[in-house]
N, C-alpha and C positions, 0 to 999 in steps of 0.2 A: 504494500500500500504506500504509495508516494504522499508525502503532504507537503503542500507548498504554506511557505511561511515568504510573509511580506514585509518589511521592515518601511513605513511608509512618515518619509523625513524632507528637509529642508535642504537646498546645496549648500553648503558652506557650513552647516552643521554640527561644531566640533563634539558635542557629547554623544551626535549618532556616531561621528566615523571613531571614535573611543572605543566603543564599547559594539559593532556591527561585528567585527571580528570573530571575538570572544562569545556573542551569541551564535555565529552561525557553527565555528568550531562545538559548544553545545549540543545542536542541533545532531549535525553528524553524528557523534559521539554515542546520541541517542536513540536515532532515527538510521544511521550509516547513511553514507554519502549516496549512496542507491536510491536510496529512499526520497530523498532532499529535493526537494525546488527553490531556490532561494531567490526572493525576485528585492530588488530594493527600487522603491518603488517614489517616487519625485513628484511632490505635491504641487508644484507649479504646474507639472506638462500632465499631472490624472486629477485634478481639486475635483471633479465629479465622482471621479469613483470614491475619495476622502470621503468627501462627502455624504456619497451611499452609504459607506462604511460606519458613518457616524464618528468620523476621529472629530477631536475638539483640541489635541493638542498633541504635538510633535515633539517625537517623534513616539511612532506607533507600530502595536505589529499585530499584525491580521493571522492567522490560519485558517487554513483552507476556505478564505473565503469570510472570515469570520474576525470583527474586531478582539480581539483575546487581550492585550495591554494597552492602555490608554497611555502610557508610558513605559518609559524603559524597566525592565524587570532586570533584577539579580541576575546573573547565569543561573544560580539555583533556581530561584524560582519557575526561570524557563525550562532546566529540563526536568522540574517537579511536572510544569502542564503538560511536557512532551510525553512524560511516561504514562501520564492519564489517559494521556491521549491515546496511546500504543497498547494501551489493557483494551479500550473497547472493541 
């Protein structure tokens, strides 16, 4: 099962590009790289799909589809949701 994870930020952004790294490494980790979709996602050139999304502030991260952090999470906490996510 592939999940796509969205990381949906600002350019110039320094507390995205901080911490993008260290979450996607997460991800893999938890998910394998097999698995992974990773789209990083520019709220200037998609503010409709933000929008869809319901983000209210940046930087955010979706899965599949789905607003899941309204901000940036721990690396814990991220792959705390990842594993919930990999039980169902």
């Amino acid at each position: 099962m592939s999940v796509q994870i969205e990381v949906i930020a600002a350019p110039g952004c320094q507390k995205c590009a901080s911490v993008q790294a260290e979450l996607r490494a997460a991800a893999a980790s938890v998910l394998g790289e097999d698995n992974l979709i990773w789209r990083e996602v520019n709220v200037l050139d998609e503010l409709d799909y933000a929008v869809a999304l319901r983000v209210l502030t940046l930087p955010a991260i979706a899965v599949n589809g789905e607003l899941r952090f309204a901000s940036l999470p721990t690396p814990e906490q991220f792959r705390a949701m990842l594993a919930r996510l990999e039980r169902r």
